[in-house]
Steps between C-alpha positions, in 0.01 A plus 500: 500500500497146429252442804298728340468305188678813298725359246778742404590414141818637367522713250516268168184289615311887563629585150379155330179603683416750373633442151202197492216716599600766273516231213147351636366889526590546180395170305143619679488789347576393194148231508340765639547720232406241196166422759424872413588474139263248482256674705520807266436287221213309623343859589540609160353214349235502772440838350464456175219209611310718650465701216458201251184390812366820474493523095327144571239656760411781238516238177236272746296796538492608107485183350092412567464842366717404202306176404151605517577803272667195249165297615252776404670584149497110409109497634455835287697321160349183562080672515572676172628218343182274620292797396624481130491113474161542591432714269650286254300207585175687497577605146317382184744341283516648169613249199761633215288593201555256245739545197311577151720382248389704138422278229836453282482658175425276146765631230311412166819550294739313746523113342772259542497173240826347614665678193885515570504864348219599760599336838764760623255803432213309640696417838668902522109608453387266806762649740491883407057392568593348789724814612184711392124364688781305793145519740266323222608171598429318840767240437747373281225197371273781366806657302538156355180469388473851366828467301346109345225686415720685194625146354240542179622617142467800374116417382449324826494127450612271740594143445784333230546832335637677814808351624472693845156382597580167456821522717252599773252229486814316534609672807183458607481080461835474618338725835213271555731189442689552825208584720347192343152667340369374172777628207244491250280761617793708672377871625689848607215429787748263691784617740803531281768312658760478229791735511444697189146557584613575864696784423426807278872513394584126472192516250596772269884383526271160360342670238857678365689128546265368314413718212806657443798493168789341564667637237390832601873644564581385148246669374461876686916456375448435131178777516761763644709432280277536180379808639503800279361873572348506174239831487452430912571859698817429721278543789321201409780336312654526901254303676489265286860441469535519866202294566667217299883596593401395885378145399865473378860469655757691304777689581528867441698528203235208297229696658677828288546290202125362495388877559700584207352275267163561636451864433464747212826445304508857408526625889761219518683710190383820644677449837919358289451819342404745780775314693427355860323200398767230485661663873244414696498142630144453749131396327364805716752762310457437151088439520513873695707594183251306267199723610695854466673380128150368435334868591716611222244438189705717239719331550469179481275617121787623422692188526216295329507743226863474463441072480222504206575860334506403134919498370653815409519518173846465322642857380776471236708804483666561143725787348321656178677559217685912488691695267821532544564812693825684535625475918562874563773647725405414887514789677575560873236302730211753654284398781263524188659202338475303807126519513500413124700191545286428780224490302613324241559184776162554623638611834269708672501546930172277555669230273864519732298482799287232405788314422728590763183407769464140314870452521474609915715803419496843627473709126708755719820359538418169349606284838331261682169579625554389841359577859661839540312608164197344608496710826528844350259428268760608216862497433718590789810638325543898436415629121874527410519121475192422309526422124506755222271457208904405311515199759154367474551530132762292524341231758162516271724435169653210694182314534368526165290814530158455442481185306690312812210691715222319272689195475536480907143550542395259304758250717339619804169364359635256373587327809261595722248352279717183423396517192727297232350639198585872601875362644525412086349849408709681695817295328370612141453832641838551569619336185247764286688738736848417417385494121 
């Protein structure tokens, strides 16, 4: 066996054989399977490039098309576009008709002197003009030089005697000064380079700087408060007491006082005794209260009659002389005898009620008369607690019957008209009285 070259290996070395080609078999397999893992993958992504080559082929094929549609809409925009700019060129130009300014109007009764009394009217009439014809005026130089054409007194001259027109020939030196013209003969025909002539506001704040009051505050205050409604309507009365109350800082409760002392005296009396008028505490309030008291002529006569009514003349009561009369027997009180005492007191029901309403008495049940009667237009107790003719006997015998009555009324007057001579009248009155 040796001769012929076989080699009998034992048993271990076949084993360790084998073992090694089975480990080299199998480490072959193993790179041959990750060569066709690798193979897969480059087939897929082989693949997919075909398809991207293909969408390539087809995007070749459509793109010309593509870009001469794009090239034929630009050549399309772009001969429309040359059309119209020839047209344009070709044209005629047409020039903007030119603006007509109207000739400003001449106010014949419009005149400004320099007078301090006349320079804030004057400069209020030039704006609300202004704010009127705005499209008279080409510029702001020609509304300077229609507004210098109103410095002229009220006849029309010009020179020392107006104030205002010298100012402006002023203006007017002082303008060709700095451009360095001739002063001397100075024109509105030069370029106004000065800022007061430059600008229509700079020149009428000019005109108000310069003729203006100083003490004007002082006096719209001491004119307010010398104000007086005299025979004025309160309308007007109103606006003229508002017109000066704006010129004026006060606080509410001087501006009720100066109202106060402005107005009718007797609406000022008219509104303590109607009640309401000292409550309320706002200008606004008691001049809306002022027109409704004032709407009530009768009466505020009524109060001026009771002021300058001629005095009451003095009535002396005296006991005449009677023969002596034997005092019968009384006999037992009849409702009879009730009137007849009545009468003798000079009680009678319009009497008690008049005197029972000036006291602020219910003539019912003689209490208060408060809200509750005021809302039932009456008394609101039942009949069985009202007063029997007995009790307002008594009551009306209390106050003096109807001398007390006469003597009250003539109080009332009294003091309402605060009259001194009638206070001492009414004293002797009750003196006679007494007597």
């Amino acid at each position: 066996m040796s001769g012929l070259q076989f080699e009998n290996p034992d048993q271990d070395q076949t084993l360790l054989s084998h073992s090694q080609s089975i480990t080299t078999l199998e480490s072959q397999a193993r790179r041959t399977e990750a060569i066709l893992r690798r193979n897969e993958d480059t087939i897929q992504e082989s693949q997919q490039l075909l398809v991207f080559a293909s969408d390539v082929n087809k995007m070749k094929a459509q793109f010309p098309w593509d870009l001469q549609v794009v090239r034929d809409t630009v050549n399309g925009a772009l001969n429309g576009l040359q059309l119209r700019v020839g047209h344009l060129e070709t044209r005629q130009k047409v020039s903007a008709p030119a603006k007509i300014f109207p000739e400003p109007p001449f106010y014949a009764h419009i005149y400004f002197s320099g007078d301090i009394a006349e320079t804030h009217r004057f400069c209020c009439l030039i704006r609300d003009t202004f704010a009127r014809i705005p499209g008279h005026f080409a510029s702001k130089r020609q509304r300077i030089l229609w507004i210098a054409g109103y410095f002229r007194t009220a006849s029309g001259n010009l020179g020392s005697d107006c104030p205002s027109y010298t100012w402006w020939r002023g203006l007017l030196t002082k303008n060709a000064h700095k451009q360095g013209l001739p002063t001397q003969k100075a024109l509105s025909m030069a370029d106004f380079v000065i800022d007061k002539l430059f600008d229509l506001e700079l020149f009428l704040s000019a005109i108000e700087d310069m003729f203006s009051n100083h003490k004007e505050a002082e006096e719209h205050c001491k004119a307010l408060f010398l104000l007086r409604q005299g025979n004025k309507s309160m309308a007007e009365f109103k606006i003229q007491f508002n017109t000066l109350l704006y010129t004026v800082i006060l606080s509410e409760e001087s501006k009720c006082e100066v109202y106060e002392a402005a107005i009718n005296p007797k609406i000022v009396e008219l509104g303590v005794n109607c009640g309401g008028w000292t409550e309320l505490d706002t200008l606004v309030n008691k001049q809306r209260m002022a027109v409704k008291l004032a709407i009530d002529v009768n009466c505020v006569a009524q109060i001026n009659q009771r002021k300058f009514q001629a005095p009451l003349p003095c009535i002396e009561f005296k006991r005449a002389p009677v023969a002596f009369v034997p005092v019968p027997t009384k006999s037992t009180a009849t409702p009879m005898d009730i009137d007849l005492v009545l009468a003798d007191l000079g009680f009678t029901f319009a009497n008690w009620r008049r005197e029972c309403t000036d006291c602020n008495l219910c003539f019912r049940c003689m209490k208060p008369f408060d809200k509750t009667h005021v809302d039932v237009w009456g008394c609101p107790h039942s009949d069985d607690k009202w007063l029997v003719k007995s009790d307002i006997l008594k009551v009306w015998k209390s106050w003096g019957g109807l001398y007390a009555r006469i003597a009250n009324q003539q109080l009332r007057q009294a003091i309402k008209a605060r009259n001194a001579s009638q206070y001492l009248k009414f004293e002797n009155n009750c003196l006679s009285n007494v007597v």
